[in-house]
C-alpha positions as CSV (number, residue, x, y, z in Angstrom):
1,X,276.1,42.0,82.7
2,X,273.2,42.3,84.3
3,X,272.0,45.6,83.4
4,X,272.5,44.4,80.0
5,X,269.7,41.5,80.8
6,X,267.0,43.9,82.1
7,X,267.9,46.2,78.9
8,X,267.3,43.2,76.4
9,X,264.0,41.6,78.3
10,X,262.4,45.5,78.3
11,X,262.2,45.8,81.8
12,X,259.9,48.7,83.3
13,X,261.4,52.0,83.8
14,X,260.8,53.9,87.1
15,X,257.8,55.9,87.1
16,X,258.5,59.9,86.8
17,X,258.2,61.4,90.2
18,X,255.0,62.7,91.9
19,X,255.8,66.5,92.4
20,X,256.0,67.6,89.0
21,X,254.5,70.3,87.3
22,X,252.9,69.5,84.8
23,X,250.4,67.0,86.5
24,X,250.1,68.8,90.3
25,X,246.4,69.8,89.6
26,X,245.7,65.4,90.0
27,X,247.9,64.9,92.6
28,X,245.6,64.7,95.4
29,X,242.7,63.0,93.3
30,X,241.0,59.7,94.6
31,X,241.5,56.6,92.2
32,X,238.3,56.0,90.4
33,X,235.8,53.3,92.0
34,X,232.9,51.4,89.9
35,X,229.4,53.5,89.9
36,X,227.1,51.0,92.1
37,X,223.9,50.3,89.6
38,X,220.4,49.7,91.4
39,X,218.1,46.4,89.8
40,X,215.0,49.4,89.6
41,X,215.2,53.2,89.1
42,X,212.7,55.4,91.4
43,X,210.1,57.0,89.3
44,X,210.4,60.5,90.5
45,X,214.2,60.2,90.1
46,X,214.0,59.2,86.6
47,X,211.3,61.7,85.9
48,X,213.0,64.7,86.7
49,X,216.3,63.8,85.0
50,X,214.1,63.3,81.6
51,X,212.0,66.3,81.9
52,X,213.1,69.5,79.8
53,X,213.5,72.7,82.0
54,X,210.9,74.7,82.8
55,X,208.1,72.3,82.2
56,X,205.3,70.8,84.8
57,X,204.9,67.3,85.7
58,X,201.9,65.2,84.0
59,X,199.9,63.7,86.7
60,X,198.8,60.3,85.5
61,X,195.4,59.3,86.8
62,X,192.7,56.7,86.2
63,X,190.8,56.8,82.6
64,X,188.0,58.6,83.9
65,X,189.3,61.2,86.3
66,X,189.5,63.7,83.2
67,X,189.4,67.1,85.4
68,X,192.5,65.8,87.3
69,X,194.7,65.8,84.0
70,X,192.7,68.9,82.4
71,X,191.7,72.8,82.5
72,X,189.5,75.6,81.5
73,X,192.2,76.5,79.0
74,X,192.2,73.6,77.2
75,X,188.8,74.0,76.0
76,X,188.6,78.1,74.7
77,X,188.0,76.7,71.0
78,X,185.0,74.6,72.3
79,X,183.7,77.2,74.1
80,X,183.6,79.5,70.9
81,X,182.0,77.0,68.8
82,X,179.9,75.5,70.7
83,X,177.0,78.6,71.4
84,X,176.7,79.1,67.4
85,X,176.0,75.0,66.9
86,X,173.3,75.5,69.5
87,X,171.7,78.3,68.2
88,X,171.5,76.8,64.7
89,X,170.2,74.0,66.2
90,X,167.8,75.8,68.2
91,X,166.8,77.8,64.9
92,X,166.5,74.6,63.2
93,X,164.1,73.3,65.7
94,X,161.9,76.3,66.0
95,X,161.4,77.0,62.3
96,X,160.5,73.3,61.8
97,X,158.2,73.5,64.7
98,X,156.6,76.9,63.6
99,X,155.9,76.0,60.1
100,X,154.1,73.0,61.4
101,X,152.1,74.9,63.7
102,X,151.3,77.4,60.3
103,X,150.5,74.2,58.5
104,X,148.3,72.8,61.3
105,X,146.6,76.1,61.3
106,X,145.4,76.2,57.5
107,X,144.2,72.4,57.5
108,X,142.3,73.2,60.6
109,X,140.3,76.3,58.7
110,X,140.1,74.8,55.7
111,X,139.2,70.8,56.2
112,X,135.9,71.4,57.1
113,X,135.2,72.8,53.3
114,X,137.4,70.5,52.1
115,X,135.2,67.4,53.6
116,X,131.9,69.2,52.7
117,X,132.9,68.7,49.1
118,X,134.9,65.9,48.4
119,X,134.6,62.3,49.9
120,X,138.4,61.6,50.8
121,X,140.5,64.1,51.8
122,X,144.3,63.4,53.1
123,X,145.9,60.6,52.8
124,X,144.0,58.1,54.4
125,X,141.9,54.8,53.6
126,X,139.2,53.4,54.1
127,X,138.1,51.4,57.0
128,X,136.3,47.8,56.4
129,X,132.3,47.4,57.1
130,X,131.8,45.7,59.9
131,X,128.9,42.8,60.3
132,X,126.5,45.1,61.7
133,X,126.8,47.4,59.1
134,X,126.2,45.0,56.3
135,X,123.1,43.7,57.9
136,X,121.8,47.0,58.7
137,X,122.3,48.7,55.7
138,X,123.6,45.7,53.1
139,X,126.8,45.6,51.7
140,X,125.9,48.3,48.7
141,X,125.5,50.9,51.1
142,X,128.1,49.7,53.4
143,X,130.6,50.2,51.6
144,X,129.6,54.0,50.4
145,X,129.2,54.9,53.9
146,X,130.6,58.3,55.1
147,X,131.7,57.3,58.6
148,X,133.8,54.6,57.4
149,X,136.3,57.2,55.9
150,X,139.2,57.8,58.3
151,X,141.8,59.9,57.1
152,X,144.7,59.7,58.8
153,X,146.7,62.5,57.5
154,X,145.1,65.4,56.3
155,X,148.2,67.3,55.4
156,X,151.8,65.7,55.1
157,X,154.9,67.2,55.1
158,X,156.5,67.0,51.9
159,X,159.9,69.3,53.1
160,X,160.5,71.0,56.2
161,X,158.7,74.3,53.8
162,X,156.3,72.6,51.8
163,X,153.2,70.5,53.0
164,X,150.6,68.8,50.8
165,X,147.1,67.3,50.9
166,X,144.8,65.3,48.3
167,X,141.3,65.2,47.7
168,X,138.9,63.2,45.4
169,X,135.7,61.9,45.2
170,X,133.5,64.8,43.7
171,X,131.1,65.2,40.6
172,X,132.6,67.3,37.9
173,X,136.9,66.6,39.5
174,X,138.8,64.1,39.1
175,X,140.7,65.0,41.8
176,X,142.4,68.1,43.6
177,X,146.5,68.6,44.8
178,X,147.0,71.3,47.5
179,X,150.5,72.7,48.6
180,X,150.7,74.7,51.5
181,X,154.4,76.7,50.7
182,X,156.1,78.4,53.9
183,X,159.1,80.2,54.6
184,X,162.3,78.8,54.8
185,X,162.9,79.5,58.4
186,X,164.7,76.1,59.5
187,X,167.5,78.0,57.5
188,X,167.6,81.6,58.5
189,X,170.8,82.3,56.3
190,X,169.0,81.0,53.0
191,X,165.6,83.0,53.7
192,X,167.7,86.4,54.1
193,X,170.2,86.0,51.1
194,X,166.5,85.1,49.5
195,X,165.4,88.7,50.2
196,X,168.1,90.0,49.2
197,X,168.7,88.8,46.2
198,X,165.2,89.5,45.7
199,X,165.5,93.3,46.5
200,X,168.7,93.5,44.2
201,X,167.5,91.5,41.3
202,X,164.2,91.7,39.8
203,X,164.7,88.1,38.2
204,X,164.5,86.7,41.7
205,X,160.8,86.7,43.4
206,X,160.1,88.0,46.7
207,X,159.9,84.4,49.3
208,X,156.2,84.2,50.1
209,X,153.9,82.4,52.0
210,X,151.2,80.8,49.7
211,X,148.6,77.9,49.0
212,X,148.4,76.8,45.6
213,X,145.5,74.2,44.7
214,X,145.0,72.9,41.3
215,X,141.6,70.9,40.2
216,X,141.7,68.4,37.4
217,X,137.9,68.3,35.5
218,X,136.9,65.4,34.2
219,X,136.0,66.9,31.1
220,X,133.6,63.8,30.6
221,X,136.7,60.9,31.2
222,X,134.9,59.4,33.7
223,X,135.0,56.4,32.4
224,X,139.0,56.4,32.0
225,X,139.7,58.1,35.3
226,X,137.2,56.5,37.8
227,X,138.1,52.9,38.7
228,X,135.1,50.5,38.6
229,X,135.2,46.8,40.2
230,X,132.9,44.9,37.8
231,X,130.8,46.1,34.4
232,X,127.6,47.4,36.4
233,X,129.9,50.7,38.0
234,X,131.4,50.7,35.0
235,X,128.0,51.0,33.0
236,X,126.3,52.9,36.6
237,X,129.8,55.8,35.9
238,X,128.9,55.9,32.5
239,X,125.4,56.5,33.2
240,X,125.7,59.2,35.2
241,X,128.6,61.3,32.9
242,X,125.6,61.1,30.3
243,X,123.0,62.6,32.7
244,X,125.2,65.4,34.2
245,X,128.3,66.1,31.6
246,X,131.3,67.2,32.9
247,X,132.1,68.8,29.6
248,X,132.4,73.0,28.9
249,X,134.4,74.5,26.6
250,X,137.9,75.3,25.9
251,X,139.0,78.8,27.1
252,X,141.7,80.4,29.5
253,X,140.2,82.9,31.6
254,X,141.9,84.5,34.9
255,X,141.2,87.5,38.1
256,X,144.5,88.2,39.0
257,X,146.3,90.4,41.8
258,X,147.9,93.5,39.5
259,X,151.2,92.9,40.8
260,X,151.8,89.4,39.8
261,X,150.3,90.3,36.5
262,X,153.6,90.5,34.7
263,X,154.9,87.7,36.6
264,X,151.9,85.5,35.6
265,X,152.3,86.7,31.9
266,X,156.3,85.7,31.8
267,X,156.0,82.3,33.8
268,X,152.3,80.8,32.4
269,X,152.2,80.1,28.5
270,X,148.5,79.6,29.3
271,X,147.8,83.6,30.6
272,X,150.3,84.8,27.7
273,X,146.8,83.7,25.1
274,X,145.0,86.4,26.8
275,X,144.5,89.9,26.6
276,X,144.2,91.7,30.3
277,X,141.2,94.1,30.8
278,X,140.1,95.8,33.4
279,X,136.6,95.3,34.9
280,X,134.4,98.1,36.8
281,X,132.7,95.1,39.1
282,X,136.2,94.4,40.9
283,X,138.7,96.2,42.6
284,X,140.9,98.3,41.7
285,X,143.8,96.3,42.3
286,X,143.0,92.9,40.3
287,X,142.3,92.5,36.7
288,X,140.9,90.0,34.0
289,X,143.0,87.8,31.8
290,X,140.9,85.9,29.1
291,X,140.7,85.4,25.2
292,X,136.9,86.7,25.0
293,X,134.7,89.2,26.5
294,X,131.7,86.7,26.7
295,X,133.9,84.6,29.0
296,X,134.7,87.5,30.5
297,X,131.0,88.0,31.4
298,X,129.9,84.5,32.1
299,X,132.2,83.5,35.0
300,X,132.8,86.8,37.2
301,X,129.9,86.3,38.8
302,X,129.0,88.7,41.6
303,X,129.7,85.6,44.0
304,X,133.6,85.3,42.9
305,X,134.0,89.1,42.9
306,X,132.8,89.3,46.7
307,X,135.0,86.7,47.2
308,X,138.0,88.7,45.9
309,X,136.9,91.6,47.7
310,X,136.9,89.6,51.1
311,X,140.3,88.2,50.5
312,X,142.2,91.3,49.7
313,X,145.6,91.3,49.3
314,X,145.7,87.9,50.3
315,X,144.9,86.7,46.6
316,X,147.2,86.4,43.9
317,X,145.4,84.8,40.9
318,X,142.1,82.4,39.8
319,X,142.5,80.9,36.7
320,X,140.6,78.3,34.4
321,X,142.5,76.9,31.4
322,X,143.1,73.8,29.3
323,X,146.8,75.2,28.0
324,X,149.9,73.7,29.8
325,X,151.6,75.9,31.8
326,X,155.1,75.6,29.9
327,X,155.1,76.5,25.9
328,X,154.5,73.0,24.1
329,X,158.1,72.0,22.1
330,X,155.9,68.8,20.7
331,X,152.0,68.3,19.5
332,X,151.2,65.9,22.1
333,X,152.1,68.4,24.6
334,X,149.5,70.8,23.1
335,X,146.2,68.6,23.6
336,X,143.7,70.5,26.1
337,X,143.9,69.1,29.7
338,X,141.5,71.4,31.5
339,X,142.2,72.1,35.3
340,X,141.2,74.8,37.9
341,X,144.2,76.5,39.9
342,X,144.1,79.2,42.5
343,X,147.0,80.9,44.5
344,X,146.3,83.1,47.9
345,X,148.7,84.2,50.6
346,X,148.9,82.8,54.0
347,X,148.5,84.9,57.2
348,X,151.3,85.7,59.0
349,X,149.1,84.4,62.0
350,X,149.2,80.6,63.1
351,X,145.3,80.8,64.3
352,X,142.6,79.2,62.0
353,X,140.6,82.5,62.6
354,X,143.4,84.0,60.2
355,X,142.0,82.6,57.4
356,X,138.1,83.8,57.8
357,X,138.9,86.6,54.7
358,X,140.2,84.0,52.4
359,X,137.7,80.9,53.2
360,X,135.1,82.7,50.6
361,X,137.2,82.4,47.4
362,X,138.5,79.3,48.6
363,X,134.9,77.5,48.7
364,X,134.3,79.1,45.3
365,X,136.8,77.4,43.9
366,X,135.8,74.0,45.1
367,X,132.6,74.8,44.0
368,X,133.3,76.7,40.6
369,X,133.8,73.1,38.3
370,X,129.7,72.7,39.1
371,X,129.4,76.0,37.3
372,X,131.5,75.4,34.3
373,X,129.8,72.3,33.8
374,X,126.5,74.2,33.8
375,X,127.6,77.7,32.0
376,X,130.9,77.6,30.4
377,X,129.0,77.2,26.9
378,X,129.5,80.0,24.5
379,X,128.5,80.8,20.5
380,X,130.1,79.3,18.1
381,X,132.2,82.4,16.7
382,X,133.9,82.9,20.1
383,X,134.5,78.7,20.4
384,X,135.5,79.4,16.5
385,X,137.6,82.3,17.5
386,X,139.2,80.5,20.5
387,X,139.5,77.9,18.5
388,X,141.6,79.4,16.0
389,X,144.1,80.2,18.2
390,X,144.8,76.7,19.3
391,X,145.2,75.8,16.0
392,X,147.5,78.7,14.8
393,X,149.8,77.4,17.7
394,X,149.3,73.7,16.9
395,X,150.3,74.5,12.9
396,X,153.8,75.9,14.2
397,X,154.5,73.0,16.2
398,X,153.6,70.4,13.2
399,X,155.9,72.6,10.9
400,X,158.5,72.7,13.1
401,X,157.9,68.9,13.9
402,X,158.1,68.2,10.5
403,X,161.2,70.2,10.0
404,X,163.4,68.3,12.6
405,X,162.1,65.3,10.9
406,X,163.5,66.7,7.3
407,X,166.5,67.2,9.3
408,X,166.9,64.1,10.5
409,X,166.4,62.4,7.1
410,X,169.2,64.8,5.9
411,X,171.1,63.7,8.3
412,X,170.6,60.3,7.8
413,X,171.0,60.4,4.2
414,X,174.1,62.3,4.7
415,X,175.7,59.6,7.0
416,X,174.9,57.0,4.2
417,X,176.4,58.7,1.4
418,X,179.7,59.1,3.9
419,X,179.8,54.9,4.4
420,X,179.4,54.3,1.1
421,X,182.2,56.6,0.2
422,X,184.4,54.8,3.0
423,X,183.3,51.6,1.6
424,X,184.6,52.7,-2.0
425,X,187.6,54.4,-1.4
426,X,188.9,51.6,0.4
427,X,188.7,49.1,-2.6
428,X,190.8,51.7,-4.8
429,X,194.3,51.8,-5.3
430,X,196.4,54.7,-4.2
431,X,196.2,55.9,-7.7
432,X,192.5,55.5,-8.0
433,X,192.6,56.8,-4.7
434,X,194.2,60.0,-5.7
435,X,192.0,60.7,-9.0
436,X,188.8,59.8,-6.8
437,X,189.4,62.8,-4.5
438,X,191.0,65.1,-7.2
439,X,187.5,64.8,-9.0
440,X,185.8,65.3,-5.8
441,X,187.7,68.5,-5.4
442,X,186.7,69.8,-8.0
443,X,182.8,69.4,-8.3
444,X,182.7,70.8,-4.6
445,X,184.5,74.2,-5.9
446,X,182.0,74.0,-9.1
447,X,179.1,74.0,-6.3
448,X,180.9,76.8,-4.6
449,X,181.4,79.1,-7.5
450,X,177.7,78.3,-8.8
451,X,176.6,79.4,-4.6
452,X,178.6,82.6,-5.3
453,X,177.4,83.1,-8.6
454,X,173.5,83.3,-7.6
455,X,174.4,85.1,-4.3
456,X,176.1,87.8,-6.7
């Protein structure tokens, strides 16, 4: 009976017995025990569980201690880079440097000409008279004074390659524009593709070193250029344009260098009205440019060609027009603006005593609108003959004015016809429509056959 109890109630059965086979490899093993946790983990314990095989330890120090947590090796890339930014910079600095030193050079040969003949030069003002200087010379004179002009900057830097200076206040000029042009050495990559491309491809000019000035003439437009303050300088300008004119006559006349000739010929439309002639009086390596013999003969004086003889292969051209420089497209641009330009090379020396050879032609041409004003006067055939010219060229631009106008009333006629058509159609029925541009059809194929027929 009772073993029938403990059957029914599921009563535990006797555990199997310890020596068996099956489970002798965990006979003698301890029973398990909980794993005691710590409240904080050491650091270096922690570290070198996390840290992947093979692998050094980071040091971590303060912000600033940067050679404690870097090396050498970490900055081979910088060191490759960092010797080419240094020498562009470097470049940079001394090609900047030496073309201000070029450009301090020529303004320090060439001011003292400059101020001889002109009464402002640079960029400066003028300073106010003082009260001793109206009472000692009144306040006429005062303010006409020559030590009261301070220029402050003789030649400004227009680009790191180009510097320019101004000058007025001279009988016979309106004013005068200089620009100094230098080599692009700031950029040493540019200036040798430059050459190269110049050596490969004739279309591309040679870099060069030059001074280009350009003198505007009155022309007797004193009165319109030169501002007066009250009706007696106007009437005083006015005055004195009557006395001495400004006016000579229209003409393009040039000495130019042989080798630019072509050049000159392509890029001016000016020189391409001339015919080039040699002359026995200058060198053998420059040349006249001019539309008449008698100008010819009247402006190379033996002054200008010992002034191209001194500057040598320093000059490139000396030329007198009243033609723009790019072919006129419109009439206006074909009205005679007379100016004075001249083009010489710069020295491959910094020193003012560089520019001894070329200070000759370089006064002439200051002084050379005094001598149009006083001898560019020729006959009347070659004024007549000149003229002709002029007026050949100005005919072509008034036809072909006139024929873009005739285009344009065609055009405009054209678009009117069109609206109106737009405007009819879309009163008409579909119908109307249809026989509308059935008709239209057929006078345009009339036209065409009629075209054919006359070609024929």
């Amino acid at each position: 009976m009772a073993n029938f109890l403990k059957d029914f109630f599921g009563a535990q059965k006797a555990p199997p017995p310890a020596n068996e086979d099956d489970f002798a490899d965990f006979a003698g093993a301890p029973d398990p025990s909980p794993a005691s946790i710590s409240p904080v983990t050491p650091y270096s314990t922690a570290a070198a569980g996390a840290s992947p095989t093979g692998t050094t330890d980071v040091v971590f120090t303060k912000w600033y201690r940067v050679w404690e947590r870097t090396s050498p090796s970490d900055f081979y890339a910088e060191a490759i880079i960092l010797p080419f930014v240094i020498a562009i910079i470097g470049l940079h600095i001394w090609g900047r440097r030496t073309n201000k030193r070029k450009a301090k050079g020529w303004i320090t040969a060439h001011a003292p000409a400059l101020e001889k003949e002109y009464a402002s030069v640079g960029f400066g003002g003028r300073k106010a008279p003082t009260v001793d200087d109206v009472q000692s010379s009144g306040l006429a004179k005062s303010l006409t004074s020559d030590d009261l002009v301070i220029p402050q900057e003789l030649l400004k830097e227009k680009t790191a390659q180009e510097y320019v200076t101004y000058a007025t206040g001279r009988q016979n000029v309106a004013f005068t524009d200089i620009n100094v042009k230098l080599f692009k050495r700031y950029n040493p990559a540019t200036l040798i593709m430059e050459f190269i491309l110049s050596f490969l491809f004739e279309s591309f000019t040679t870099p060069a070193e030059r001074m280009e000035a350009t003198s505007y003439a009155f022309d007797g437009r004193e009165k319109d250029l030169v501002p007066a303050r009250n009706q007696q300088q106007l009437d005083s300008i006015e005055a004195q344009a009557k006395s001495k004119s400004s006016v000579y006559d229209q003409f393009v006349f040039a000495v130019v260098h042989k080798d630019l000739m072509r050049r000159i010929r392509d890029d001016r439309y000016d020189i391409s009205l001339t015919s080039t002639k040699d002359h026995a009086k200058l060198p053998i390596w420059a040349t006249t440019m001019s539309e008449s013999a008698e100008v010819t003969e009247k402006l190379l004086t033996a002054d200008l060609v010992k002034a191209v003889e001194s500057a040598g292969e320093a000059f490139e051209y000396l030329v007198v027009t009243d033609q723009p420089l790019d072919k006129p497209s419109k009439l206006n641009d074909a009205n005679p603006r007379k100016r004075l330009s001249l083009s010489l090379r710069i020295p491959s020396s910094s020193e003012a005593s560089a520019y001894e050879p070329t200070l000759p032609i370089f006064s002439y041409f200051l002084r050379l609108p005094d001598l149009l004003a006083q001898n560019a006067h020729f006959r009347p055939e070659v004024n007549r003959k000149i003229r002709s010219v002029r007026e050949e060229e100005q005919k072509k631009l008034r036809k072909s004015s006139e024929e873009e106008k005739a285009e344009e009333r065609r055009l405009e006629g054209e678009k009117k016809k069109k609206e109106m058509r737009d405007n009819r159609l879309k009163g008409m029925s579909a119908e109307d429509q249809r026989d509308f541009l059935e008709k239209e059809r057929k006078r345009s194929g009339k036209k065409q056959e009629k075209k054919l027929s006359r070609k024929a």
